[in-house]
N, C-alpha and C positions, 0 to 999 in steps of 0.2 A: 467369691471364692470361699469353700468351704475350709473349717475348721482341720479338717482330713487330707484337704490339699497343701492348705499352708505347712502342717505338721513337713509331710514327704518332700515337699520341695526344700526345706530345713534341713530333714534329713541328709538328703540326697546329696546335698550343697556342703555338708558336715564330712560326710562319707568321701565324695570327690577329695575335700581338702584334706584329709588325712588319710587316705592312701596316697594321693599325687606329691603329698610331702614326704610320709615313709618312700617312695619310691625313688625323691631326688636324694636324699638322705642315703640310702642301699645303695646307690651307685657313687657313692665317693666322690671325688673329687676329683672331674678329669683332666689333661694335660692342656695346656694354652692353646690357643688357636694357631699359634706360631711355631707350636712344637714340632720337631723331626718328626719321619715316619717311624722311623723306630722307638722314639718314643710314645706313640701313639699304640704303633703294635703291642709294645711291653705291657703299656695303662689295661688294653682289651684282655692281653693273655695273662695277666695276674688277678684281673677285677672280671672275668668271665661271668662267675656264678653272681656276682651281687649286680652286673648288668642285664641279667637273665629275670632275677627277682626284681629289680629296677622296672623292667620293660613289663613283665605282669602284674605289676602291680598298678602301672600306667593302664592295661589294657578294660582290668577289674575297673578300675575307676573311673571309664568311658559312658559308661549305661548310667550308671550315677550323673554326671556330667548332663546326660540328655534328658534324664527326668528334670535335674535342676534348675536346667533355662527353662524347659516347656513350662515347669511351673511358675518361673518368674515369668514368661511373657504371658501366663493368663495372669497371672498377678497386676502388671503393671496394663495389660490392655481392658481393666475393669469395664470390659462392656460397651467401651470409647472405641470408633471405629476410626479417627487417626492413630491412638494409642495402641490402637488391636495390630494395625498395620506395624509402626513402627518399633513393638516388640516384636511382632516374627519379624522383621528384618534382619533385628539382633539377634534374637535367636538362629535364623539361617546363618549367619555373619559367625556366632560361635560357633555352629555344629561344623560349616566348612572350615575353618580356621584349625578346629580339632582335627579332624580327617585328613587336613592336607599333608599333615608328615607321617601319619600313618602310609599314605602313597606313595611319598617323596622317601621313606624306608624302603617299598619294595621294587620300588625302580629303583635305587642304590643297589638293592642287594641281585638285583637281576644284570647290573650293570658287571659287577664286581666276578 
């Protein structure tokens, strides 16, 4: 693994973690899982714009996210053809993992 790979997968891994935390950070602090719906509606219609910024700043930090495994799985599969396998696995295992409530949003919101 080149010098130049290590660097961007660093990066990348740096980038993810601080936007993905400005973003939980921008959306405040939302209502209990037990909460009323009206409380849940108020939480949405007061905290609109920093849900908004929240959610792109999630979206921004997606592509970061994917350079960052690809790089750890050439990382960790150094050439080793068990290790090569069982890093993409991880990696498949986090790209689906990531995607699946990006889904699980627009079938909600197609539901709604």
């Amino acid at each position: 693994m080149t010098l130049r790979l290590k660097q961007t997968t660093a990066w990348s891994g740096l980038c993810a973690g601080v936007l993905s935390i400005g973003a939980i950070v921008a959306m405040g602090v939302p209502p209990d899982a037990d909460a009323s719906t009206t409380t849940v509606q108020e939480y949405v219609r007061t905290h609109r714009e920093s849900i908004l910024v929240a959610m792109a700043l999630f979206q921004v930090a997606i592509p970061f996210i994917f350079v960052f495994f690809a790089g750890l799985a050439k990382f960790l599969s150094n050439g080793e053809e068990t290790a090569s396998a069982i890093a993409w696995a991880g990696f498949g295992g986090a790209v689906g993992g990531r995607l699946d409530p990006l889904g699980g949003g627009g079938v909600a919101r197609g539901v709604s």
